[in-house]
Every structure is written in C-alpha cells, then in structure tokens.
DRENFI-862105 format. One record per atom (N, C-alpha, C): residue number from 1; atom name; y, x negated, z negated. Coordinates in Angstrom, 3 decimals. Atoms other than C-alpha are relative to their C-alpha. Layout:
BEGIN
<tormi num="NUM" atome="CA" y="Y" x="X" z="Z"/>
...
This chain:
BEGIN
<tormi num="1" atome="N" y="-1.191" x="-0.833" z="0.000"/>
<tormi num="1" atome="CA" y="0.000" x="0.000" z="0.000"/>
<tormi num="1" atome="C" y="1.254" x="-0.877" z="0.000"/>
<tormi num="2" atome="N" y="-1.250" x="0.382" z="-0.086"/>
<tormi num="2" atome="CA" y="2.866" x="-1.935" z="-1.134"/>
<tormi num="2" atome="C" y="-0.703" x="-1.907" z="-0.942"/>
<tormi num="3" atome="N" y="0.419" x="1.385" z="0.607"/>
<tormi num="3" atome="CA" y="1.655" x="-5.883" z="-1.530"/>
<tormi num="3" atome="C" y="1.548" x="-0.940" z="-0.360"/>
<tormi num="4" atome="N" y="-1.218" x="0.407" z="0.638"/>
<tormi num="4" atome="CA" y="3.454" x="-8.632" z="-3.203"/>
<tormi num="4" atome="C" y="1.316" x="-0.680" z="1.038"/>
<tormi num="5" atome="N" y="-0.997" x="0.274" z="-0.896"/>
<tormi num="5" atome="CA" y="5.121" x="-9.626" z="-0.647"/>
<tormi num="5" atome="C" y="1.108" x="0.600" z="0.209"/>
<tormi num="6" atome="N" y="-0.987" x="-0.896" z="-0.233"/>
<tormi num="6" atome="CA" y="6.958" x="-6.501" z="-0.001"/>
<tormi num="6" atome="C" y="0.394" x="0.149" z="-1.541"/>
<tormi num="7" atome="N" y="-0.625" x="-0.179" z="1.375"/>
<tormi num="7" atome="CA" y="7.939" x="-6.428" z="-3.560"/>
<tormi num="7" atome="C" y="0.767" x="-1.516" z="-0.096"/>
<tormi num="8" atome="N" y="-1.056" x="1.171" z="-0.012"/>
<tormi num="8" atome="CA" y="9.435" x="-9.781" z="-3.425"/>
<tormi num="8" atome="C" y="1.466" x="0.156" z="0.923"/>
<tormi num="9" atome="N" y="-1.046" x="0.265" z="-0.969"/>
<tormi num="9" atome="CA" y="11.479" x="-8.975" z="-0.415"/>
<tormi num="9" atome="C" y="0.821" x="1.152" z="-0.762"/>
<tormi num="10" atome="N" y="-1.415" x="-1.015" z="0.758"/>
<tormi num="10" atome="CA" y="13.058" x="-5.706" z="-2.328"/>
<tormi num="10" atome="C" y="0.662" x="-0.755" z="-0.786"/>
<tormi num="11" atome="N" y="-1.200" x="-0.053" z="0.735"/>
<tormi num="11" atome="CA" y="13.796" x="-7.039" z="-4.980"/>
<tormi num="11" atome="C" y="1.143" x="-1.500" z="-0.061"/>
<tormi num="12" atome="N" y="-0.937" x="0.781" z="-0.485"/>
<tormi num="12" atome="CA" y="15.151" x="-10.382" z="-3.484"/>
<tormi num="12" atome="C" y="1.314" x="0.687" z="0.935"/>
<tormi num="13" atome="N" y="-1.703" x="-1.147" z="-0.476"/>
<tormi num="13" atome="CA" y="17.890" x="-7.356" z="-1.498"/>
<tormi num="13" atome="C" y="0.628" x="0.375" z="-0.733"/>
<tormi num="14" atome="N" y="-0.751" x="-0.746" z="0.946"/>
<tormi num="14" atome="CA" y="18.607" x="-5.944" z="-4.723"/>
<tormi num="14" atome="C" y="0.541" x="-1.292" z="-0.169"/>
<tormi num="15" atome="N" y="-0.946" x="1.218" z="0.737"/>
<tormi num="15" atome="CA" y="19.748" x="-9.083" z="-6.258"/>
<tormi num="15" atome="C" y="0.744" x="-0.564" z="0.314"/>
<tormi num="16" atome="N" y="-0.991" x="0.945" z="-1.201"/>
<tormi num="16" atome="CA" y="21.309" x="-10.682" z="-3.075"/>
<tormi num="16" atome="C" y="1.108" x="0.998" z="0.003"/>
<tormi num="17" atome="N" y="-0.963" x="-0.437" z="0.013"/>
<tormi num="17" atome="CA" y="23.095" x="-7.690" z="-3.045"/>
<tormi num="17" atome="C" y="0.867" x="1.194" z="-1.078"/>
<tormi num="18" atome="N" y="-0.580" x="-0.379" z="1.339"/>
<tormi num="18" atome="CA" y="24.611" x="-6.381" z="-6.468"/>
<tormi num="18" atome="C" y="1.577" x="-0.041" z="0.433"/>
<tormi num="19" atome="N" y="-1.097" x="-0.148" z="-0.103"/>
<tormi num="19" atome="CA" y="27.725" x="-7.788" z="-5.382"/>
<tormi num="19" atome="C" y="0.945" x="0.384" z="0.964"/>
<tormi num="20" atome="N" y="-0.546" x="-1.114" z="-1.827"/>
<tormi num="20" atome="CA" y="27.995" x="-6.228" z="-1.944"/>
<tormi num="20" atome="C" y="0.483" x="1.196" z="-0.554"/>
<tormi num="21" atome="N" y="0.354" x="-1.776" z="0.335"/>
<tormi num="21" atome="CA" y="27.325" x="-3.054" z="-3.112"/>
<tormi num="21" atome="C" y="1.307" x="0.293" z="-0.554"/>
<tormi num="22" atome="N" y="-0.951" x="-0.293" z="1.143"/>
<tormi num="22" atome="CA" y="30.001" x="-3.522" z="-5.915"/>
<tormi num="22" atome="C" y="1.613" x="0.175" z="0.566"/>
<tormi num="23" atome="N" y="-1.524" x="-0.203" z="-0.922"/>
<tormi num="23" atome="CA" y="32.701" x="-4.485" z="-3.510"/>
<tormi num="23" atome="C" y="0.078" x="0.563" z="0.805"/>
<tormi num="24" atome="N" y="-0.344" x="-1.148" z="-0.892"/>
<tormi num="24" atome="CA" y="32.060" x="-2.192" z="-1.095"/>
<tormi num="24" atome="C" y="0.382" x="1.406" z="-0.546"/>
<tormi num="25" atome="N" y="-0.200" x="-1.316" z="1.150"/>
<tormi num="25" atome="CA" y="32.123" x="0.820" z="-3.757"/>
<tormi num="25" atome="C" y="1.827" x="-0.210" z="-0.421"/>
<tormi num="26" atome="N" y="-1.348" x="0.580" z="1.051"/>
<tormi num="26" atome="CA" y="35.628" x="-0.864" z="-4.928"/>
<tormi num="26" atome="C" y="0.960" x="0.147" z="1.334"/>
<tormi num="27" atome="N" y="-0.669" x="0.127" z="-1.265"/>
<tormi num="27" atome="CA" y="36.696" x="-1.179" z="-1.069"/>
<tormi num="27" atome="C" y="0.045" x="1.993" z="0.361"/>
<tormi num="28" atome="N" y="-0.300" x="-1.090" z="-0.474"/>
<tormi num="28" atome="CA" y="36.325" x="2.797" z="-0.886"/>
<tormi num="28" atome="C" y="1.081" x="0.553" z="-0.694"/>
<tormi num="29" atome="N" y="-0.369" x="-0.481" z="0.695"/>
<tormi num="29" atome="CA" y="38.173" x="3.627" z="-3.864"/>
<tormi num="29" atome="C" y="1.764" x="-0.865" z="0.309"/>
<tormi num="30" atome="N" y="-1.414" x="0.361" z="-0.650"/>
<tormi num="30" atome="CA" y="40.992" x="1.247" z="-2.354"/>
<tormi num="30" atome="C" y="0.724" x="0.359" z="1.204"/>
<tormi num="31" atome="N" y="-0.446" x="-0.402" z="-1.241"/>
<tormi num="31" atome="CA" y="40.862" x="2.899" z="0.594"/>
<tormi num="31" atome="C" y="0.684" x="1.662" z="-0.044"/>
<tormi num="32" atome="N" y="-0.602" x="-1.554" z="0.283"/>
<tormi num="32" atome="CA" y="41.239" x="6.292" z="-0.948"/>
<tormi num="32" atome="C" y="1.394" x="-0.143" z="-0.492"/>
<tormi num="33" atome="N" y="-1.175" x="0.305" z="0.895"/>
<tormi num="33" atome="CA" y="44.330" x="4.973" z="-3.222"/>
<tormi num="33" atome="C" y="0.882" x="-0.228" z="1.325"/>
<tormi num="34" atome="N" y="-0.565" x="0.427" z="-1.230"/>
<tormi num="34" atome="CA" y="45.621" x="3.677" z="0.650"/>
<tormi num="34" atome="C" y="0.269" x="1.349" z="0.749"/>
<tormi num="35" atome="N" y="0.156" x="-1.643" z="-0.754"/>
<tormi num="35" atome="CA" y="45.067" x="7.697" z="1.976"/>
<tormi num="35" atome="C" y="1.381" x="0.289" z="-1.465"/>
<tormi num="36" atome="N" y="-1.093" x="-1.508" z="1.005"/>
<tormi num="36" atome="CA" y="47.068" x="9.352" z="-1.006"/>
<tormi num="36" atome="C" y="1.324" x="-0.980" z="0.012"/>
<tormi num="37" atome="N" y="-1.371" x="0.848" z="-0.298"/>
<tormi num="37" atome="CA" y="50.027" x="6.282" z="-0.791"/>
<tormi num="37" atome="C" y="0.642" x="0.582" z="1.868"/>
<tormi num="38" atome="N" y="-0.237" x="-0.646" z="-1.225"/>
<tormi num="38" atome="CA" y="50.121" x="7.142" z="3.110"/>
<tormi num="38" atome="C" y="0.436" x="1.198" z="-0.108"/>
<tormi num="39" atome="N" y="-0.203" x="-0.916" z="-0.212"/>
<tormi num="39" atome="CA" y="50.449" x="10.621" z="2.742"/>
<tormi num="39" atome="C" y="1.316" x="0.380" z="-0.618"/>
<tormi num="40" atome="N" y="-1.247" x="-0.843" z="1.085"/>
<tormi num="40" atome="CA" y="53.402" x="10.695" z="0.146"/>
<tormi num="40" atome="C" y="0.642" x="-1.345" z="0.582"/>
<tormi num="41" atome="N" y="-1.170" x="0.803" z="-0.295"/>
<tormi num="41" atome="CA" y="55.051" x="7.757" z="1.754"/>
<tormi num="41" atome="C" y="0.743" x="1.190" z="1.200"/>
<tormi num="42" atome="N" y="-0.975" x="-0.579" z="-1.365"/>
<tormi num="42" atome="CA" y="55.309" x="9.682" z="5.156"/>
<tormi num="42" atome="C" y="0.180" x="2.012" z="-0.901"/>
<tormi num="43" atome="N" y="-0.596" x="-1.990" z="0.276"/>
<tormi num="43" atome="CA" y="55.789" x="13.754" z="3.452"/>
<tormi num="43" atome="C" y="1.330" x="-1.094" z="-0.953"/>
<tormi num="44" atome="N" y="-1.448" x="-0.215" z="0.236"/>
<tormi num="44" atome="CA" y="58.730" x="11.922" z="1.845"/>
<tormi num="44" atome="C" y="1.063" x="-0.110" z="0.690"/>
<tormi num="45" atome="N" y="-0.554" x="0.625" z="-0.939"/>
<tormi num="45" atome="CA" y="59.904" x="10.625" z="4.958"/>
<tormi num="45" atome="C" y="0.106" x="1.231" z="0.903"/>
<tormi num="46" atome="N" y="0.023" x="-1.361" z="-1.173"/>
<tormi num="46" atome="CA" y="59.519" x="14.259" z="6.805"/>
<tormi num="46" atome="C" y="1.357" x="0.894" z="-1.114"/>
<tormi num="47" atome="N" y="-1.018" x="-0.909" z="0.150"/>
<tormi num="47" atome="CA" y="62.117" x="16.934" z="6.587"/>
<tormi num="47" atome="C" y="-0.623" x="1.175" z="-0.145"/>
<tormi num="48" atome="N" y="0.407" x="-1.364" z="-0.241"/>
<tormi num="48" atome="CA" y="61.322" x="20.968" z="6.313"/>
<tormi num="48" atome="C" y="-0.358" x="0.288" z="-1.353"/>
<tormi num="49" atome="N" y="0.536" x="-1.195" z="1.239"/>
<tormi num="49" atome="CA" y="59.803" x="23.252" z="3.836"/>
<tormi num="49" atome="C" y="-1.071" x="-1.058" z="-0.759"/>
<tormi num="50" atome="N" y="1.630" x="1.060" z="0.313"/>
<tormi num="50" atome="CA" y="56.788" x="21.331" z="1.597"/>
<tormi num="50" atome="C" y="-0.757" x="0.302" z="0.861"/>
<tormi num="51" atome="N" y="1.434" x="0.057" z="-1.396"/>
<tormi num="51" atome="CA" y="54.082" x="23.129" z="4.135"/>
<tormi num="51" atome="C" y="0.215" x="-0.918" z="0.484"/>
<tormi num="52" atome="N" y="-0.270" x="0.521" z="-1.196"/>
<tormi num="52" atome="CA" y="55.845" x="21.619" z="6.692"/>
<tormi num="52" atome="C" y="-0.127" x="-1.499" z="-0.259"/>
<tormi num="53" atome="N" y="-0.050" x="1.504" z="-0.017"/>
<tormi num="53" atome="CA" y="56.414" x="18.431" z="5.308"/>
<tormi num="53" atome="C" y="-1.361" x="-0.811" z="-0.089"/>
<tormi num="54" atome="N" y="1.977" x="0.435" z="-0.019"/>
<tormi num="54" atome="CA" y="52.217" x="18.340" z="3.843"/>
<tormi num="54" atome="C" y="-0.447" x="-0.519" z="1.408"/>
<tormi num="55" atome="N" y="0.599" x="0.290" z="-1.699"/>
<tormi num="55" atome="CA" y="51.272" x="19.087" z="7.601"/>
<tormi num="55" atome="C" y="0.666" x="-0.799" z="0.748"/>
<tormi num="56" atome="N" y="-0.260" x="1.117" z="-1.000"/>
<tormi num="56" atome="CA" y="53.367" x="16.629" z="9.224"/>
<tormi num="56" atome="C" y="-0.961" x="-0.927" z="-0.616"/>
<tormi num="57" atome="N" y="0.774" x="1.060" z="0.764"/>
<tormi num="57" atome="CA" y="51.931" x="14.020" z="6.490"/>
<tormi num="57" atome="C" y="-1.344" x="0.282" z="0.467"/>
<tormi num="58" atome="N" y="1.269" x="-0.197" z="0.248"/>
<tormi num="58" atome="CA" y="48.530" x="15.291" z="6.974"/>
<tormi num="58" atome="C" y="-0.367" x="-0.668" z="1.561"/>
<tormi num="59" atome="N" y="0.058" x="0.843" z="-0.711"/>
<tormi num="59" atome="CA" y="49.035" x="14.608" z="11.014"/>
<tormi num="59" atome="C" y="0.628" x="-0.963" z="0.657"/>
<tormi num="60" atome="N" y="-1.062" x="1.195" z="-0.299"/>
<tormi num="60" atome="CA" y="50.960" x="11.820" z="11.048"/>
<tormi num="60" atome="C" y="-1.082" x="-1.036" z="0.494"/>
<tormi num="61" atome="N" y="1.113" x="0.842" z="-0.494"/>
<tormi num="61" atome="CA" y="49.154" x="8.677" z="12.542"/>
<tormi num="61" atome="C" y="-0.421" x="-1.131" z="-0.758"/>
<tormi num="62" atome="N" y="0.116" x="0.990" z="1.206"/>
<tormi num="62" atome="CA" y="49.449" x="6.114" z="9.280"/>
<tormi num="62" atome="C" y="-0.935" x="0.933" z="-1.256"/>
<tormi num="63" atome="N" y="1.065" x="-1.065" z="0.441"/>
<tormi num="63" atome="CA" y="47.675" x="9.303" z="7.788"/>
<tormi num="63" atome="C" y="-0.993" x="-0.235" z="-0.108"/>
<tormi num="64" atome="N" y="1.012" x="-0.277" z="-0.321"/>
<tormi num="64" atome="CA" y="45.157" x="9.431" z="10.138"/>
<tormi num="64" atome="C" y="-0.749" x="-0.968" z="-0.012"/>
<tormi num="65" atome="N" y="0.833" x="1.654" z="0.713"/>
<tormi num="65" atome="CA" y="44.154" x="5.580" z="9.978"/>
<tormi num="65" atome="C" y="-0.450" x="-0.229" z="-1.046"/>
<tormi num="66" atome="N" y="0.595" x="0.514" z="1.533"/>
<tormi num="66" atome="CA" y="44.006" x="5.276" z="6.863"/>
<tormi num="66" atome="C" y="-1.279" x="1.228" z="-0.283"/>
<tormi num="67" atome="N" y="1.562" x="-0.620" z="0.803"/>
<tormi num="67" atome="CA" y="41.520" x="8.165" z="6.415"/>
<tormi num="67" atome="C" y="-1.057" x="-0.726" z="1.312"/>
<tormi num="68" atome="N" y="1.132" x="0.442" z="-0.901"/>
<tormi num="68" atome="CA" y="39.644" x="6.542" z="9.403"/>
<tormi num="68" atome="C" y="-0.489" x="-1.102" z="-0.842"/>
<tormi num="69" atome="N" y="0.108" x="1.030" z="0.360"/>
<tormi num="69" atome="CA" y="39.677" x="3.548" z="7.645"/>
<tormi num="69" atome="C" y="-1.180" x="0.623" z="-1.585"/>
<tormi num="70" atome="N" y="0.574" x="-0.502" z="1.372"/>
<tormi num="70" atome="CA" y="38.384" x="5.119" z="3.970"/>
<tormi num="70" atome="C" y="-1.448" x="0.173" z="0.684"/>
<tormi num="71" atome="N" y="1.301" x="-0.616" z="-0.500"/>
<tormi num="71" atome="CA" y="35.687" x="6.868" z="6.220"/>
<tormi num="71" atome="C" y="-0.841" x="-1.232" z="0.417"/>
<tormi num="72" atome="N" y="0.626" x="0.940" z="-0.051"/>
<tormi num="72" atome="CA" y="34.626" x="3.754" z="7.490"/>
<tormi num="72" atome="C" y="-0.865" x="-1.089" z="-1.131"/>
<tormi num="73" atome="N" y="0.710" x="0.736" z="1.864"/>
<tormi num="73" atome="CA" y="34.206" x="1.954" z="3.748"/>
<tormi num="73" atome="C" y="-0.770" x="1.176" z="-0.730"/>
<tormi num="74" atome="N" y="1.101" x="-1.071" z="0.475"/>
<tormi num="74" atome="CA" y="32.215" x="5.389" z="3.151"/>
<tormi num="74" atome="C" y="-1.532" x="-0.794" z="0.748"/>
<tormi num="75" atome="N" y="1.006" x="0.047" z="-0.388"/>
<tormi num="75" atome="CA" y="29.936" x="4.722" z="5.394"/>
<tormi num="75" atome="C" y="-1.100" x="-1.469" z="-0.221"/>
<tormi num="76" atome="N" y="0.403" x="0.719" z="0.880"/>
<tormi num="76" atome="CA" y="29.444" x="1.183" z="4.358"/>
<tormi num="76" atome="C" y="-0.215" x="-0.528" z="-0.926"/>
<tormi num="77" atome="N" y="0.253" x="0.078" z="1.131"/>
<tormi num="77" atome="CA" y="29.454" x="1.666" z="1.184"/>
<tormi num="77" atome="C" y="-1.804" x="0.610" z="-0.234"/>
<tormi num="78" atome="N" y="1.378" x="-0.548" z="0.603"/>
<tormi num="78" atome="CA" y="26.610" x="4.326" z="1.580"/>
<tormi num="78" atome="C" y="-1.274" x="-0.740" z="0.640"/>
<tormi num="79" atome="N" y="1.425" x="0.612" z="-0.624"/>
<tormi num="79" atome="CA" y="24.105" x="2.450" z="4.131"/>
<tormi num="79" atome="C" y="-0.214" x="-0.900" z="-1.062"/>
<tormi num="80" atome="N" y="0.598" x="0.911" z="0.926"/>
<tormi num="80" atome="CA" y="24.089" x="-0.290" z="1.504"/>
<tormi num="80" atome="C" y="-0.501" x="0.449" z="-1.154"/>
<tormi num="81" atome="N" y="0.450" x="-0.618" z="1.236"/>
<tormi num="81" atome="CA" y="23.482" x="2.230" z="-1.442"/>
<tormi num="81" atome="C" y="-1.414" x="0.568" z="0.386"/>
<tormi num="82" atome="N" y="1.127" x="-0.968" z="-0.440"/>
<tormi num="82" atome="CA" y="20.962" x="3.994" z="0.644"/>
<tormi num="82" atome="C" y="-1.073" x="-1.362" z="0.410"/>
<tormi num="83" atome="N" y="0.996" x="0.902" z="0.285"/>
<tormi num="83" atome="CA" y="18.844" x="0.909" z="1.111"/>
<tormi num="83" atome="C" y="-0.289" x="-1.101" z="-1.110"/>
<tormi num="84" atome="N" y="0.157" x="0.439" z="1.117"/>
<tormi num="84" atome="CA" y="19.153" x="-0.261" z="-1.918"/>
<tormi num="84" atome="C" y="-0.652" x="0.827" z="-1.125"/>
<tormi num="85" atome="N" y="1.049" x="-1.332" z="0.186"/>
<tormi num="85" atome="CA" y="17.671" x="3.370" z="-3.145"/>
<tormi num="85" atome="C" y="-1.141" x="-0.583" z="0.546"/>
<tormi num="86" atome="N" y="1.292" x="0.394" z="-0.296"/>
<tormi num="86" atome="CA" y="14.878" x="2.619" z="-0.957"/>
<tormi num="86" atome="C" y="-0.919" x="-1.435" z="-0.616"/>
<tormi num="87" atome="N" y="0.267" x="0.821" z="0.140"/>
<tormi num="87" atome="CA" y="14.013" x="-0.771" z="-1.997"/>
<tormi num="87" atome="C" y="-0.509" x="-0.096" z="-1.521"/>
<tormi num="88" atome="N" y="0.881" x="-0.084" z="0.874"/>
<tormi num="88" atome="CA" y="14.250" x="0.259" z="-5.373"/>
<tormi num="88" atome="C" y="-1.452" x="0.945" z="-0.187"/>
<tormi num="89" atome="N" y="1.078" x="-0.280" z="-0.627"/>
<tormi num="89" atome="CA" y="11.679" x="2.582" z="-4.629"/>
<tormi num="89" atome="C" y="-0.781" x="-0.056" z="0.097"/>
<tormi num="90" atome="N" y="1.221" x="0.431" z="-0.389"/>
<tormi num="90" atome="CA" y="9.354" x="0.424" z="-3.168"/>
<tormi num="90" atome="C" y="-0.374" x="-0.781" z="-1.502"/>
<tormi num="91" atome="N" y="0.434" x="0.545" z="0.740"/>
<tormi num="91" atome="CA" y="9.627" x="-1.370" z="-6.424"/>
<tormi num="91" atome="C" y="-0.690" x="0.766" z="-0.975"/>
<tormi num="92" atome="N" y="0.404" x="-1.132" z="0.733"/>
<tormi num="92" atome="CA" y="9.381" x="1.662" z="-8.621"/>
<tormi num="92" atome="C" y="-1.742" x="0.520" z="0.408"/>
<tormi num="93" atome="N" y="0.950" x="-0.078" z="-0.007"/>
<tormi num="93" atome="CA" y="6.288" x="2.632" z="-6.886"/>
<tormi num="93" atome="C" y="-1.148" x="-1.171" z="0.025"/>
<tormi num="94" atome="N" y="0.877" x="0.874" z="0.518"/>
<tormi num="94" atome="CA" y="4.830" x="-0.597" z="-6.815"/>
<tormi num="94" atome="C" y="-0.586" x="-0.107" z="-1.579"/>
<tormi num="95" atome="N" y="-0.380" x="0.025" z="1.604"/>
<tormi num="95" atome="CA" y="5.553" x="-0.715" z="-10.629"/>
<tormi num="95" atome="C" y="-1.478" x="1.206" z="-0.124"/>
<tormi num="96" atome="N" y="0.981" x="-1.006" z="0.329"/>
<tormi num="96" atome="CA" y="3.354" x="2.736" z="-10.751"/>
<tormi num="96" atome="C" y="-1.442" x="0.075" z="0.872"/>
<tormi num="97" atome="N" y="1.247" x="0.369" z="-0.446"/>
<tormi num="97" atome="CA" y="0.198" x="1.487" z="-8.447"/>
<tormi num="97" atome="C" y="-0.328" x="-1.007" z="-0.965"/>
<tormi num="98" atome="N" y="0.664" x="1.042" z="0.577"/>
<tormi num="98" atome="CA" y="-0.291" x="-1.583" z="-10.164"/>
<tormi num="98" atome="C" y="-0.136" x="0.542" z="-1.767"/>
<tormi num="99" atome="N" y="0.217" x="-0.495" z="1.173"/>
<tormi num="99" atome="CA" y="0.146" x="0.312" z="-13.646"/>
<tormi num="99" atome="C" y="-1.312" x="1.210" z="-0.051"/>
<tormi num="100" atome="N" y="0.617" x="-1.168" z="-0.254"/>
<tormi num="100" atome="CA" y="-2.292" x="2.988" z="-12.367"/>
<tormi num="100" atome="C" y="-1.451" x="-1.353" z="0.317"/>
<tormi num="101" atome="N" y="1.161" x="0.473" z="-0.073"/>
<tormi num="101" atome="CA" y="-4.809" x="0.032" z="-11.182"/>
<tormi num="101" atome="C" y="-0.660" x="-0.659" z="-0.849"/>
<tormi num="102" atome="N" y="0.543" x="0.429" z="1.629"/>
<tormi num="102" atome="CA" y="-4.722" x="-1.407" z="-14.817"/>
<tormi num="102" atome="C" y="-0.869" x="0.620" z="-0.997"/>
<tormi num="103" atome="N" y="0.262" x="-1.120" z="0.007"/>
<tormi num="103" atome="CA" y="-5.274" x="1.665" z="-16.009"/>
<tormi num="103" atome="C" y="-2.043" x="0.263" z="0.200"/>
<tormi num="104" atome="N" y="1.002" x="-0.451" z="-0.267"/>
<tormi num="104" atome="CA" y="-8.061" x="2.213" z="-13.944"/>
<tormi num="104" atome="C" y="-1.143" x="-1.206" z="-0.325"/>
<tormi num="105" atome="N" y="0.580" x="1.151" z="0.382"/>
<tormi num="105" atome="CA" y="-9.332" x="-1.249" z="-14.732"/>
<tormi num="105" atome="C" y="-0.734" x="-0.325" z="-1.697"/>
<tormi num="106" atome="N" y="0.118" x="0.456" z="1.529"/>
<tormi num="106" atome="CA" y="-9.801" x="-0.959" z="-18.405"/>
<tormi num="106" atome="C" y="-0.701" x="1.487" z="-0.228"/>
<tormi num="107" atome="N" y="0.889" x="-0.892" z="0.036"/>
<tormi num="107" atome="CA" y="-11.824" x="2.171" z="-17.895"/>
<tormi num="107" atome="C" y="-1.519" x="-0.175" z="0.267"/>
C-alpha cells in the first residue's frame, strides 16, 4: 500500500515546506490588506453619492488588480495546502497500516 519510501517522500514535502506554506498564507492576507487600501484610496478619490463612489471603487482598474492579484496568492496558497493535506494523509494512513499490522502481529 503505502511503503517506506513513500512515507519518506511526504514527509520530506511537509518539512521542506512549512515555510512555503507560511508565507504564502501571509502573502494572501497581504494581498487582501492591498484590496481594502485600493478600494478606499480610489472611493476617496471619486466624486458622487457613496453608491456611486463604492461602484466606481469597486470598477476601477487598481481595484481590479489588486483583487486579481489576492486571487492569485489564493490559489497558491491553496495548491500548496492541498498537497500538503494529501501528503499528510499518506502519512496518517501509513501511521494506521503499520499500527494495524502490529496489532495483527501480536495476535
């Protein structure tokens, strides 16, 4: 099922990458802080009613980058979370075969 091999290579990903993970998680939350600065730099910079001024801000084009940009540190934030889920995983179930063949060993 899951030999040692493949248990070396997870959890040599987890460890290699702890600090990926960490700064990419840190790179979204700077990117969001970069979306809500954008939006209230340019609605203070617009004229009209608040609607009016929200919806210009909302499609303005320093707006719209910056949420492109956030969306982008989403997405690499999550592929690295999402194989780092898996990996643990493989360890987790390794963890519960080889505890299950002890188990069955001492029976």
């Amino acid at each position: 099922m899951i030999d040692n091999e493949r248990l070396e290579s997870a959890l040599a990903y987890l460890s290699h990458t702890d600090e990926l993970s960490a700064s990419l998680k840190a790179d979204v939350a700077r990117r969001e802080y970069a979306c809500d600065l954008a939006r209230r730099r340019v609605f203070l910079l617009a004229t009209g009613s608040i609607e009016e001024r929200k919806a210009f801000a909302e499609v303005h084009e320093d707006v719209q980058r910056a949420e492109g940009q956030r969306a982008d540190a989403i997405v690499a934030y999550e592929r690295i979370r999402a194989k780092r889920t898996t990996e643990a995983l493989i360890v987790d179930v390794w963890r519960s075969v080889e505890s299950s063949r002890r188990a069955g060993a001492m029976t």
